[in-house]
C-alpha positions, 0 to 999 in steps of 0.5 A, spaced: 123 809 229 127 815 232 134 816 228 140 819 231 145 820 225 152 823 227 159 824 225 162 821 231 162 815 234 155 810 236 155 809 244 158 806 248 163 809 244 166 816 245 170 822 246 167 827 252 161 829 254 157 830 248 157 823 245 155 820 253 149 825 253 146 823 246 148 815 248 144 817 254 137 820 250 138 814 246 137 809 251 133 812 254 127 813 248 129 805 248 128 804 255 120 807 253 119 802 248 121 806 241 125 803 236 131 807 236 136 807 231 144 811 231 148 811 226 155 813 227 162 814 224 169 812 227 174 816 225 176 821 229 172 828 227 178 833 229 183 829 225 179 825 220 187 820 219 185 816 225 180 811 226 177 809 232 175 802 230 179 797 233 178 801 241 170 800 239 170 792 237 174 792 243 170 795 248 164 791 245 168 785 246 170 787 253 161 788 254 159 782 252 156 785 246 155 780 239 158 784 233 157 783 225 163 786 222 163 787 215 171 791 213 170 797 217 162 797 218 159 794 223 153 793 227 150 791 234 145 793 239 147 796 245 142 797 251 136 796 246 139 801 241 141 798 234 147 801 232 151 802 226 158 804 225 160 806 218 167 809 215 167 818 214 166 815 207 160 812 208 156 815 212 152 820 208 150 813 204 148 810 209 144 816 212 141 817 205 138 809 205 136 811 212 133 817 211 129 815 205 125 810 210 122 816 213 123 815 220 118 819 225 124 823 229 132 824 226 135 826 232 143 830 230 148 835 233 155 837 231 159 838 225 156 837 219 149 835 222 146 841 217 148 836 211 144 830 214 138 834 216 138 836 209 137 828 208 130 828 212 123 828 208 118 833 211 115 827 215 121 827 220 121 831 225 128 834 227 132 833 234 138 838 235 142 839 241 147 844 242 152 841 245 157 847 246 157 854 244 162 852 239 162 853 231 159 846 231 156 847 238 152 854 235 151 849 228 144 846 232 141 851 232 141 853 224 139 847 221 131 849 222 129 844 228 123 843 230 126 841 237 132 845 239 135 842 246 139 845 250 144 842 256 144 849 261 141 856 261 147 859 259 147 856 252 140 857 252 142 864 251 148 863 248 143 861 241 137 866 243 143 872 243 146 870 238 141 866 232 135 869 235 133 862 237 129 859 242 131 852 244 128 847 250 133 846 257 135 838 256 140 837 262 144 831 260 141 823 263 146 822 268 145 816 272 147 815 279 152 809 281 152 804 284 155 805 292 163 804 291 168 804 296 171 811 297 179 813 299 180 820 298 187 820 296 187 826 290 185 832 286 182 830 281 182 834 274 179 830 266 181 832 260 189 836 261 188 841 256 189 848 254 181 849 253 180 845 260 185 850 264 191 845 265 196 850 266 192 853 272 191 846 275 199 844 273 201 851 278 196 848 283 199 841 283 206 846 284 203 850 289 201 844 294 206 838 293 205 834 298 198 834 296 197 828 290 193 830 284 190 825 278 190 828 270 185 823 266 186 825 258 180 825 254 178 829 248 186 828 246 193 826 250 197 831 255 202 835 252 207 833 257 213 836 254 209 843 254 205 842 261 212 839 265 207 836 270 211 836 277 212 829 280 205 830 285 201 829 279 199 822 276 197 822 268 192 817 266 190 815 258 182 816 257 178 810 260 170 809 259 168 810 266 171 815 272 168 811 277 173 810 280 177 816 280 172 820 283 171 815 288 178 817 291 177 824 289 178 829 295 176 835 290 174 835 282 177 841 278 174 844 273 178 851 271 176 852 264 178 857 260 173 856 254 165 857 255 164 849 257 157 848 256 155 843 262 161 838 263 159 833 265 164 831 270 161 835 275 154 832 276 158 825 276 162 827 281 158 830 286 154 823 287 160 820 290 160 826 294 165 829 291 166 837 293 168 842 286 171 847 285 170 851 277 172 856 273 166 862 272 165 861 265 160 858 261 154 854 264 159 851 270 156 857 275 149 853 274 152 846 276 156 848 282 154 850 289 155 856 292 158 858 286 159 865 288 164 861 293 166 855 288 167 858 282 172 862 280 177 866 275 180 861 271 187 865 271 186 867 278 191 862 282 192 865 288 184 865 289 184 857 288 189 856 292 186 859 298 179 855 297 182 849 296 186 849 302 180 851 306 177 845 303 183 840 305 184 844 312 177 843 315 173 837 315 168 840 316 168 845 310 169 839 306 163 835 308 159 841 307 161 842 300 161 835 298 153 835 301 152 841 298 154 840 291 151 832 291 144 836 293 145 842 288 146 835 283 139 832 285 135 838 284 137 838 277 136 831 276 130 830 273 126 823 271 128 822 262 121 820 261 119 827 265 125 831 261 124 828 254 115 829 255 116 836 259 121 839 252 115 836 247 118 830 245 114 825 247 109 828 245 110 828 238 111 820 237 105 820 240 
């Protein structure tokens, strides 16, 4: 049995990137046939007062998907993966119990996962997989794994730099969608944040008024207060899934100020042909085409103004850039079952 036990939320639950990505190996390990177990918590891990509860029964009634309740634990199985969702409190225990049956693979990230690694026998092989290059991002890399992963280059380096560790390249599962029909209407911008780059995508929106930009929340709401976003901007509350905004997205934005990892949102978007433009920090670069043209300083408005208005001027520059970075997405791609055998994982359930 393949274990993933974690501090955040089981799929399909989420917050951003990192809890898409493991519910992706999840179901993907699944799909080859393993018997694939992730337990999970529902309070929120940066403000430990909220629960996610209500919104995860609620998405599972939304799906179809048959769940126990018992108080706030609950069980269910989504995609072939038996999930268990537990309260803070609860959650050590119910590794503990887990764990004790020796499961052949615990997989784990993100905050605390040092203290559930410390709950395996010396029978469980250990998954970590440094989502980011945060404190809990860089904690992956210091609990003795034998598979350290990796989502891009950059964080590979990032973890060799700074903790002598050597980790394995495991892009994140992204699944292309089905065909949608698709209106270019908007600028796209997820997660209007600080860290995100809100205030260089709020002084894009005032430097095109009479174009339309859309702003999606997702790690935590817009301060709308602070920000004062123009009346061109349309702010969205966090959604599941971004089909549909992409499917209207005439350019994505992805100004982070921080070192992103490798947000996820780029390679989603470019299946709809959707043509992006990042910030140089991180391992944006690496997901970007032509980053040298697409991927600027995240506090240089005058530079994004000027490639953005190429972009919506031209037709033909437009086109180039979405087929660009829809085939620069393809080439990263690669099979799950290939990537998880390639990294050594298959290999050691064998």
């Amino acid at each position: 049995m393949i274990v993933f036990i974690w501090f955040r939320q089981p799929p399909p639950g989420f917050i951003g990137g990192a809890e898409l990505t493991e519910a992706a190996w999840a179901t993907a390990l699944a799909a080859l046939g393993h018997e694939v177990l992730f337990v999970g918590c529902h309070t929120d891990p940066r403000n430990h007062q909220v629960s996610h509860l209500p919104g995860l029964i609620e998405l599972l009634r939304h799906h179809g998907i048959a769940v126990e309740i018992r108080g706030d634990h609950l069980e269910y199985t989504w995609r072939k993966v038996r999930c268990i969702c537990v309260s803070r409190r609860e959650l050590e225990s119910t590794a503990k119990t887990i764990l004790a049956r020796r499961p052949r693979m615990l997989w784990t990230s993100q905050e605390h996962c040092d203290e559930i690694a410390s709950l395996r026998s010396r029978e469980t092989l250990l998954v970590s997989y440094a989502h980011s290059v945060s404190r809990v991002g860089v904690l992956s890399a210091r609990i003795g794994a034998e598979f350290v992963l990796a989502p891009s280059i950059f964080v590979q380096t990032v973890l060799l730099s700074q903790e002598g560790c050597r980790s394995s390249l495991l892009r994140p599962a992204i699944s292309p969608p089905r065909d949608a029909e698709q209106r270019r209407d908007a600028l796209l911008f997820v997660n209007p944040i600080r860290e995100k780059g809100v205030a260089l995508a709020v002084a894009l929106a005032r430097t095109f008024p009479s174009e339309q930009f859309c702003f999606i929340e997702a790690w935590r709401s817009c301060d709308i207060e602070s920000v004062r976003l123009p009346p061109n901007v349309r702010l969205l509350p966090r959604r599941q899934s971004l089909d549909d905004l992409y499917a209207r997205a005439r350019v994505l934005l992805v100004p982070s100020v921080i070192a992103d990892a490798a947000p996820r949102v780029i390679s989603e978007a470019a299946f709809f042909g959707v043509p992006v433009i990042g910030s140089n920090r991180g391992g944006i670069p690496e997901l970007v085409a032509h980053p040298e043209a697409n991927c600027l300083p995240p506090w240089s408005v005058g530079q994004w103004f000027r490639r953005i208005a190429k972009l919506l001027e031209c037709d033909r520059s437009w086109a180039c850039a979405a087929s660009a970075q829809r085939q620069h997405t393809l080439s990263l791609l690669v099979d799950p079952a290939e990537a998880l055998s390639r990294v050594g994982i298959l290999r050691a359930l064998e």
